[in-house]
Backbone as a ProteinNet text record, in pm:
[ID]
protein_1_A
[PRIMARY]
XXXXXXXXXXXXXXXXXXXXXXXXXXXXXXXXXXXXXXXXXXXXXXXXXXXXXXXXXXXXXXXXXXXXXXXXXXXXXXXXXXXXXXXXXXXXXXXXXXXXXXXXXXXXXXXXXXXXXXXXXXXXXXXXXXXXXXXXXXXXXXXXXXXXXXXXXXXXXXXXXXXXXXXXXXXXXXXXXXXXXXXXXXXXXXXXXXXXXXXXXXXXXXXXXXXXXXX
[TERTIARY]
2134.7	2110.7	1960.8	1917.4	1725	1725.8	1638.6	1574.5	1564.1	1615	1531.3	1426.8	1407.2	1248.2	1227.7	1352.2	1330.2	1449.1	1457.2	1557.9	1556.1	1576.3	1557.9	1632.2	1727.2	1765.3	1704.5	1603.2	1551.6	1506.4	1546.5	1471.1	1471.1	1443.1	1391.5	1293.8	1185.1	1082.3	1112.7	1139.9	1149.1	1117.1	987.5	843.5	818.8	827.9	850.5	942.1	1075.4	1149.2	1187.4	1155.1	1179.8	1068.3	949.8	798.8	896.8	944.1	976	1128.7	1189.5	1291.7	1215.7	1089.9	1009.6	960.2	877.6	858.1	911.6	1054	1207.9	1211.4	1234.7	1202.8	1134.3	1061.2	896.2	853.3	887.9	885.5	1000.4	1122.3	1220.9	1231.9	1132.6	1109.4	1054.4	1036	962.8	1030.2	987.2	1064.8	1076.8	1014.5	1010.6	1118.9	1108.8	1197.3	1129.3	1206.1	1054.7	1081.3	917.9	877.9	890.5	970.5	995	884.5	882.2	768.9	794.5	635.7	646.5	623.1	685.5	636.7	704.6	643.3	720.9	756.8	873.9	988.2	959.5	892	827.3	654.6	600.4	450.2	345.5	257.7	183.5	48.5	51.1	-68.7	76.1	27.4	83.6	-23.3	-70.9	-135.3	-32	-140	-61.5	-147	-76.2	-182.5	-134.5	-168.6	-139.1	-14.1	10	117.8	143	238.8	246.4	187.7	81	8.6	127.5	78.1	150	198.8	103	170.9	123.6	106	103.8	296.1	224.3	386.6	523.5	441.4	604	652.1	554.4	584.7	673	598.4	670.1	778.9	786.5	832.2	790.1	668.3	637.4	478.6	454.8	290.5	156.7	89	-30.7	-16.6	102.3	129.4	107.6	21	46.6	-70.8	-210	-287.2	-434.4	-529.1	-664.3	-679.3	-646.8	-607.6	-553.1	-452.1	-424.8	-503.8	-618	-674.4	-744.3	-851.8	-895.8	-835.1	-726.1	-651.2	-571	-526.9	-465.9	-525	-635.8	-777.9	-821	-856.3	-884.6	-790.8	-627.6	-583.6	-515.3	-577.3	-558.7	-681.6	-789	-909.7	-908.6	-826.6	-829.9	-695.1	-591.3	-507.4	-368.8	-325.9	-242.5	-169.6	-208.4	-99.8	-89.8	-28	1.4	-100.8	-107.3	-209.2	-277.1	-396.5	-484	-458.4	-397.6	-348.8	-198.2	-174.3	-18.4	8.6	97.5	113.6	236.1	397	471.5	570.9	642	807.8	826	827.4	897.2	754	676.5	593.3	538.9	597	621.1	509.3	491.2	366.2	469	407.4	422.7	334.5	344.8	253.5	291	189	189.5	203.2	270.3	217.7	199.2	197.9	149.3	213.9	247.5	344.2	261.1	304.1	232.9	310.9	273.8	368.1	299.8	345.5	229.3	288.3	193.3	193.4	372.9	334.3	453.7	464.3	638	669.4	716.8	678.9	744.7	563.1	589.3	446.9	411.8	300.9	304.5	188.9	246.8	132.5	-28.5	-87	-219.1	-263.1	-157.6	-207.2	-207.5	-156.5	-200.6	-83.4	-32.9	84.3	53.1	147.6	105.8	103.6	69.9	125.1	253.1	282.7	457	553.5	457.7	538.1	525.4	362.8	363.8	447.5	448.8	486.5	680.5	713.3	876.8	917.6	747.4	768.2	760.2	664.9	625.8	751.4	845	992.4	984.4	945.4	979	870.4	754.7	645.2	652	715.1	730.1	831.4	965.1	1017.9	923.7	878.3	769.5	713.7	689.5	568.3	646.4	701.7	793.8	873	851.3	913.2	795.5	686.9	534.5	563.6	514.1	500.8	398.1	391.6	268.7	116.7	16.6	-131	-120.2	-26.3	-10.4	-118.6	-192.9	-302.6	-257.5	-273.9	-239.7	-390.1	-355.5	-545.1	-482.7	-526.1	-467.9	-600.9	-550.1	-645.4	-678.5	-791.6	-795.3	-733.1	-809.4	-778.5	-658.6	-563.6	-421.5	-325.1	-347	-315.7	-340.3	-446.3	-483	-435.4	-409.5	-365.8	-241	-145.7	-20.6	32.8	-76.3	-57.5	-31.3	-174.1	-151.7	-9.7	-28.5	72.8	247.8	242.5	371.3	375	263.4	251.4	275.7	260.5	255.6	115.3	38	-122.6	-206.3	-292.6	-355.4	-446.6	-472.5	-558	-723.7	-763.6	-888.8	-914	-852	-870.1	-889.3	-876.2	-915.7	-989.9	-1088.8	-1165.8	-1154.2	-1142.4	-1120.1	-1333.6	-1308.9	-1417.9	-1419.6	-1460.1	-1476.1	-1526.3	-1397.2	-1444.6	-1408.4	-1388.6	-1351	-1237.7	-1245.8	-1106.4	-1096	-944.3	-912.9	-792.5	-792	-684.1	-567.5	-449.5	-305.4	-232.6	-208.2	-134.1	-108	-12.2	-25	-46.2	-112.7	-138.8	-313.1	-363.6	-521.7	-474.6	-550.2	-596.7	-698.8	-751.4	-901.3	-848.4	-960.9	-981	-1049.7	-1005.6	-1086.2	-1076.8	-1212.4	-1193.4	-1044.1	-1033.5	-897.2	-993.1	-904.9	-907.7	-919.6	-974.8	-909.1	-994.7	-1001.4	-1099.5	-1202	-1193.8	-1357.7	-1408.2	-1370.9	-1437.5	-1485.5	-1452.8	-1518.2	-1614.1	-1587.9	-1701.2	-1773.2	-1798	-1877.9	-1952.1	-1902.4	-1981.2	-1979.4	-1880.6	-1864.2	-1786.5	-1688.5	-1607.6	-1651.7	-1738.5	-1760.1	-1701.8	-1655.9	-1609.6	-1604.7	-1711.2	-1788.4	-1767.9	-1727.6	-1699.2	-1555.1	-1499.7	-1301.1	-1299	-1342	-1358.6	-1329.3	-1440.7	-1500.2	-1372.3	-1322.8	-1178.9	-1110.3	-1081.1	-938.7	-1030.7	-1126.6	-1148.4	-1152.4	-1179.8	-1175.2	-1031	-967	-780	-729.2	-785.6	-744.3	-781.3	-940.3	-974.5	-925.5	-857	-764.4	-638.7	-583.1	-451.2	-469.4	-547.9	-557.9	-605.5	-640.5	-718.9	-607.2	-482.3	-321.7	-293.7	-325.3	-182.1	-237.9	-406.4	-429.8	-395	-421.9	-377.9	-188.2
622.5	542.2	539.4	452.4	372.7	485	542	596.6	458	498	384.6	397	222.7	228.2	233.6	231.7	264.2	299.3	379.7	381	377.8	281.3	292.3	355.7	431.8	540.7	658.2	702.1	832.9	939.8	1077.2	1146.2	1244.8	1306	1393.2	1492.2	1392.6	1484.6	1485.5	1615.4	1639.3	1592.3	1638.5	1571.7	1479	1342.7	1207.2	1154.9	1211.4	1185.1	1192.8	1313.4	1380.6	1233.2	1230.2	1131.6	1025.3	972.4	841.7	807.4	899.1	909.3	902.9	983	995.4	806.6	810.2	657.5	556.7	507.9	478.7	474.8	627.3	621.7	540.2	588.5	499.1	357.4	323	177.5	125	88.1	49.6	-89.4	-172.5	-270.4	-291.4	-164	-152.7	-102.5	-111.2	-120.5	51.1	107	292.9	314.2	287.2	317.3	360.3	395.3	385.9	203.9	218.4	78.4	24.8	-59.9	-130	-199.8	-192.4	-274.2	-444.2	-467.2	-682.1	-742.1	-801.4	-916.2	-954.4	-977.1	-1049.7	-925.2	-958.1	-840.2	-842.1	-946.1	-925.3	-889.5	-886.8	-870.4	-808.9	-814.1	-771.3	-685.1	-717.2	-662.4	-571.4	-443.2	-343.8	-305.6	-286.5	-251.1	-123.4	-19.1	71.4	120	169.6	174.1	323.2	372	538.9	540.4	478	484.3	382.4	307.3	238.8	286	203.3	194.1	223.5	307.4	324.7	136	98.8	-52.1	-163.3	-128.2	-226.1	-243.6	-159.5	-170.4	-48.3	5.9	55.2	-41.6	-118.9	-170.9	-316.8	-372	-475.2	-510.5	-379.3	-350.2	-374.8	-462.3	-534.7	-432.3	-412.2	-293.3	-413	-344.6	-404.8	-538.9	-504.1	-631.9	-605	-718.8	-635	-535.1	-510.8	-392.6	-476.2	-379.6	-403.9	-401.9	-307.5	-260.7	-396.5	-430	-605.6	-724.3	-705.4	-848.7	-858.3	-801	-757.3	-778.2	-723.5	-711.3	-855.1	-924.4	-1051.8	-1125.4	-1151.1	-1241.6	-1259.2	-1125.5	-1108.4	-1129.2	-1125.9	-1151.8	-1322.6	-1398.1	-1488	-1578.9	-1513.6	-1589.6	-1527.3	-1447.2	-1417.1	-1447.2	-1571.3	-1618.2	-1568.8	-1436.2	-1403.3	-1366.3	-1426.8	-1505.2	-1655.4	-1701	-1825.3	-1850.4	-1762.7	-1752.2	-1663.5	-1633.8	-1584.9	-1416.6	-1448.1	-1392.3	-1338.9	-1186.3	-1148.2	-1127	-1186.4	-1111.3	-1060.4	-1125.9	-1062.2	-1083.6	-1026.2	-1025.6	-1173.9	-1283.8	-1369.9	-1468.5	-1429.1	-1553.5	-1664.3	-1652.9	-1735.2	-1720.3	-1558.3	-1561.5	-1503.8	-1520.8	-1431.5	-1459.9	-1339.8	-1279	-1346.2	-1386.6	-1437.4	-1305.3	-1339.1	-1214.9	-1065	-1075	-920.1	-837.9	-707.3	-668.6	-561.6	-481.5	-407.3	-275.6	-191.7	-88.6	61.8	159.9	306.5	409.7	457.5	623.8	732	647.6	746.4	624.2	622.5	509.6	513.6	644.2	632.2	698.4	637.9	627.1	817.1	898	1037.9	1004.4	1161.4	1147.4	1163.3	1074.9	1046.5	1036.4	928.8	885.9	996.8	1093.7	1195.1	1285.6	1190.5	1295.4	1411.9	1492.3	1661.4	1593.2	1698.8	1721.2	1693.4	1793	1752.6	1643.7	1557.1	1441.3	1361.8	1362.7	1261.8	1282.4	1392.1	1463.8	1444.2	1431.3	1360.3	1234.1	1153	1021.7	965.7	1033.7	1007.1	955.8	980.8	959.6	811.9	736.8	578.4	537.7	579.8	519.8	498.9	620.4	646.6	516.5	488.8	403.4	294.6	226.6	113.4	115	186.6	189.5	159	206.1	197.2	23.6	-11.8	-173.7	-305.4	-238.2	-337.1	-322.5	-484.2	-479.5	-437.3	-418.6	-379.9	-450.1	-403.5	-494.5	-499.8	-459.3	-512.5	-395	-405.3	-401.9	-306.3	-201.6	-111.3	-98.8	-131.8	-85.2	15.2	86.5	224.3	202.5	217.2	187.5	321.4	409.6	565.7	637	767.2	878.7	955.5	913.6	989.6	866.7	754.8	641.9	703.6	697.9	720.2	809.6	944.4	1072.8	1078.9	967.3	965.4	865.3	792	714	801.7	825.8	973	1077.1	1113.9	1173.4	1117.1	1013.3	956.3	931.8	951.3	875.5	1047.1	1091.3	1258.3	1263.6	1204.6	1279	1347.5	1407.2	1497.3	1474.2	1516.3	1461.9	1441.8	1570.4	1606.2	1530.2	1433.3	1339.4	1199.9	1187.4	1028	1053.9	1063.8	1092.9	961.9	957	850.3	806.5	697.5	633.8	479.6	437.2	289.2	223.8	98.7	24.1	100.2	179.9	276.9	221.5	232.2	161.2	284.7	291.6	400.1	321	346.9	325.2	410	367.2	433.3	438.9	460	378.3	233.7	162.9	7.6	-49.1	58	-34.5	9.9	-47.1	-27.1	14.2	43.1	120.3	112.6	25.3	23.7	90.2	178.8	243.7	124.5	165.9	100.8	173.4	209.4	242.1	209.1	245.3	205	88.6	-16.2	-121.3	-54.2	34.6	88.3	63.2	61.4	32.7	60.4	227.1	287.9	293.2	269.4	216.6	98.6	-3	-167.7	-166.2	-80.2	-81.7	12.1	83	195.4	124.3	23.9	-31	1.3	179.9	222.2	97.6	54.3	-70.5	-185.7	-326	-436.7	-535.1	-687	-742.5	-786.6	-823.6	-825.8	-702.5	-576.4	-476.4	-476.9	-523.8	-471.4	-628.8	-767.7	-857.5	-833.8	-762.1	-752.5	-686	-569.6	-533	-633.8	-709.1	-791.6	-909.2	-941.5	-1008.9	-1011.2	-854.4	-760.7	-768.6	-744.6	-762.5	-891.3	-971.1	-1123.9	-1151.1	-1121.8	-1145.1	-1055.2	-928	-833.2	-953	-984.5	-1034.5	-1205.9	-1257.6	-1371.9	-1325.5	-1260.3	-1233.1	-1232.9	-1146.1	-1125.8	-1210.9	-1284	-1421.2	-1505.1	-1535.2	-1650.7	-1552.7	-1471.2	-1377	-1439.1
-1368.1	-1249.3	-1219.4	-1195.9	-1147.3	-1008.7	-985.7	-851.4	-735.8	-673	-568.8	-526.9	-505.3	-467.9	-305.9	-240.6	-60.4	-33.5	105	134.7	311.3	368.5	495.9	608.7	550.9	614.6	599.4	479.3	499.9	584	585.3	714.8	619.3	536.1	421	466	562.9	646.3	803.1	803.1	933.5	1026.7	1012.2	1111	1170	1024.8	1049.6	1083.4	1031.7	1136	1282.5	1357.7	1517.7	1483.4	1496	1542.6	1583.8	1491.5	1453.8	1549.1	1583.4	1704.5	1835	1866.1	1964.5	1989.5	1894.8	1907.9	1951.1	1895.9	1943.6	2070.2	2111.7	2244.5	2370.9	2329.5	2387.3	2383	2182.2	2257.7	2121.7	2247.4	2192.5	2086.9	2121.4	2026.6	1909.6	1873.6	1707.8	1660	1519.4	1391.1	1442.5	1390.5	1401.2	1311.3	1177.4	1078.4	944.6	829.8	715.8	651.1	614.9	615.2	484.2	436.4	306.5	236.9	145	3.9	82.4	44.5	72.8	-9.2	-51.5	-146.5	-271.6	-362.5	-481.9	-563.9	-594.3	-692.7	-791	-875.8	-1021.1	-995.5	-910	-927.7	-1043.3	-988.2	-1136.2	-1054.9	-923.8	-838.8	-776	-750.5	-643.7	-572.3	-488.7	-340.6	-285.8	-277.1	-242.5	-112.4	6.4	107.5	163.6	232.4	305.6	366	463.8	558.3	650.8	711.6	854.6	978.3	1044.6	1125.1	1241.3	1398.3	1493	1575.9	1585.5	1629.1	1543.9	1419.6	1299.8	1236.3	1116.5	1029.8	1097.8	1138.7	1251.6	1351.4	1401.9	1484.5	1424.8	1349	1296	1175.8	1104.8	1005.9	856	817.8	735.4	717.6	600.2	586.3	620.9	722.7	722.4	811.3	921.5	960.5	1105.2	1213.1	1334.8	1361.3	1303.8	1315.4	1256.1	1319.4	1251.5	1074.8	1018.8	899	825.6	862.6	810	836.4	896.8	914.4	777.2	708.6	573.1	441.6	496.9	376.5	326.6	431	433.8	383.1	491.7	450.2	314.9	246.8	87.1	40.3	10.1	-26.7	-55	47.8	41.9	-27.8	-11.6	-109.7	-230.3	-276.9	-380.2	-464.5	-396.5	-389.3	-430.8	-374.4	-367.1	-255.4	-170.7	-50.3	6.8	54.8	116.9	245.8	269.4	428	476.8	581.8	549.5	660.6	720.7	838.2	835.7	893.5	867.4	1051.4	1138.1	1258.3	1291.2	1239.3	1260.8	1112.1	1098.4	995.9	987.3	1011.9	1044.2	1063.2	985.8	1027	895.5	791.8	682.4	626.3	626.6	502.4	365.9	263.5	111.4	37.6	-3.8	-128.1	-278.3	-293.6	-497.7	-585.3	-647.5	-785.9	-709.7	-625.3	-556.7	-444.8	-447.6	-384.8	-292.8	-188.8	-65.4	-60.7	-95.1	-35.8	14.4	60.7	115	50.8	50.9	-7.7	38.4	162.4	302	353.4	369.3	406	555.1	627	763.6	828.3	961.6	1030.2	1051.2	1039.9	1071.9	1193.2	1244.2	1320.3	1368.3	1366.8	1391.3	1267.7	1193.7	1096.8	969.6	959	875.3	808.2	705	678.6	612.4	616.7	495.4	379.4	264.7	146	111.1	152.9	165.6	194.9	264	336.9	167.3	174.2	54.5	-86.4	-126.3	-199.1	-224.7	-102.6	-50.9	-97.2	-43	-44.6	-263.1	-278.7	-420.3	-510	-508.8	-629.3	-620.3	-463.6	-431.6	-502.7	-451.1	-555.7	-679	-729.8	-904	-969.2	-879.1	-909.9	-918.1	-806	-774.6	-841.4	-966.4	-1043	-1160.6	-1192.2	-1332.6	-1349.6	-1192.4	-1233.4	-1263.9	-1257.7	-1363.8	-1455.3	-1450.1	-1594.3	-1702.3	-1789.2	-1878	-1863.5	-1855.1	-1817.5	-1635.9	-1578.6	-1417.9	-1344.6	-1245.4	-1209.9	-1061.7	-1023	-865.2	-831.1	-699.5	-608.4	-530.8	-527.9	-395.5	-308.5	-211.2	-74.2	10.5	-51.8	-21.4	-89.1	-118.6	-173.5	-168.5	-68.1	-56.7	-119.5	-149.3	-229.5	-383.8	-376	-542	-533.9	-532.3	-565.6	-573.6	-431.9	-493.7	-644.2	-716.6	-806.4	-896	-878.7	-1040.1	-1056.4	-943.2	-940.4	-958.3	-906.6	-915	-1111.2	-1138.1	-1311.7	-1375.9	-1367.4	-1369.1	-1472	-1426.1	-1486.2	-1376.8	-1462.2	-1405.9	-1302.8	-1160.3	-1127.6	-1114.6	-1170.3	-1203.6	-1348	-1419.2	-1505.5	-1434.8	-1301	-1233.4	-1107.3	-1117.8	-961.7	-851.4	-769.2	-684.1	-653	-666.4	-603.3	-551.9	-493.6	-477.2	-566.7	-625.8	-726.6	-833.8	-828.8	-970.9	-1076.1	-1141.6	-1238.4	-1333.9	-1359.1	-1437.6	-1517	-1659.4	-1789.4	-1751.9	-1672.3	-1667.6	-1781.3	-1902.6	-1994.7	-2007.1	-1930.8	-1980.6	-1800.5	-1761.8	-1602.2	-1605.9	-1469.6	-1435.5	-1315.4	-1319.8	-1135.8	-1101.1	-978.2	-942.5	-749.1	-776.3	-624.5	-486.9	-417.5	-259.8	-160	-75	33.6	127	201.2	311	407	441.7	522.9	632.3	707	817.1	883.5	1087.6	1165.6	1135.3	1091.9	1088.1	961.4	862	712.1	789.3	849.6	860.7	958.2	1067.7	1146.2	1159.7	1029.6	1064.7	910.3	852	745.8	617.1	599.6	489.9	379.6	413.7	350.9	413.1	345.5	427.3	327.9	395.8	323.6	213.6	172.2	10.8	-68.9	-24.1	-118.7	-153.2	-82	-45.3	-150.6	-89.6	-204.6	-368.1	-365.2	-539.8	-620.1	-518.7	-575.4	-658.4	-520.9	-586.6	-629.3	-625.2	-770.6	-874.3	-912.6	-1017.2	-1101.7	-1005.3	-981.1	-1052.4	-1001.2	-1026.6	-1156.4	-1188	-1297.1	-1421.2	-1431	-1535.1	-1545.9	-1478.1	-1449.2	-1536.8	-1429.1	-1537	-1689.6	-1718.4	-1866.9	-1935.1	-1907.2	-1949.7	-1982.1	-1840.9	-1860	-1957.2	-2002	-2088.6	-2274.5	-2236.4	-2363.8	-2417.2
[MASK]
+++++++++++++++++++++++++++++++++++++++++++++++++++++++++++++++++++++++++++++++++++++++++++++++++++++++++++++++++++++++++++++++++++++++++++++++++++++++++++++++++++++++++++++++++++++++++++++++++++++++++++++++++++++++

């Protein structure tokens, strides 16, 4: 039997789970569940990001949807034409992704943003599946260092064989991996990540991918 690649009943982690009941609580109109993969079921781009934002993708159910963190990410993804539109605001607002799929490290929101080891470590088996359904030459950006680390790891290599850096590209066996800062408030306005850098990624991206396809 295939591992699954989600399961939206999970409570595996404690932690995230009580949080994620707490949340519920508080504000009854959000998702506050763990947050499912977006996009196209055959892709060839995976985007892997940390976790659901407190009133982003918890809130809306969809990653990167609903939050500062998604305005960036949308945007580039749409000039780099792997979405329909440039902008994500709710579940239901008739965007999709080309060729390219969205999914996090930890699929249920922790708190203050910061899951353990352990959480990720829980979460990793979904990734591993998610990973095993690319195809050969297909291209993952992990968005921060707890991204990349769960890649490797979900691949079972070593990790002191892939150092994370921005822009970095590393040979997976029949995938690539290029690193990026995280989209996050304070990468953008503190200047560490500016648009022209998070860009060059997925142009980078685009341009591996087309190279495939004319091959």
């Amino acid at each position: 039997m295939n591992a699954p690649l989600f399961d939206p009943d999970c409570r595996r982690c404690e932690r995230l789970a009580d949080f994620l009941d707490e949340v519920k609580a508080r504000h009854p109109d959000y998702h506050a569940r763990p947050v499912a993969p977006f996009g196209a079921s055959d892709a060839r781009l995976l985007v892997v990001g940390l976790a659901p934002g407190m009133h982003g993708a918890n809130a809306t159910g969809r990653p990167f949807t609903g939050d500062h963190a998604g305005i960036l990410l949308y945007q580039t993804l749409h000039r780099s034409g792997f979405s329909n539109r440039p902008d994500s605001t709710h579940a239901d607002d008739g965007l999709e992704l080309i060729d390219c799929r969205i999914t996090n490290a930890v699929k249920c929101l922790p708190p203050q943003n910061k899951p353990t080891g352990g959480e990720v470590r829980n979460c990793n088996g979904f990734l591993r599946a998610e990973l095993a359904t690319l195809a050969p030459d297909s291209v993952v950006i992990a968005l921060g260092g707890v991204a990349h680390k769960a890649v490797i790891s979900a691949l079972g290599l070593r990790q002191a064989d892939f150092a994370f850096g921005h822009g970095a590209e590393h040979a997976l066996d029949a995938l690539t991996l290029i690193d990026s800062y995280h989209c996050s408030r304070y990468n953008t306005q503190t200047r560490r990540l500016t648009a022209p850098m998070f860009e060059a990624v997925f142009t980078r991206a685009r341009t591996l991918l087309d190279a495939t396809r004319d091959d």
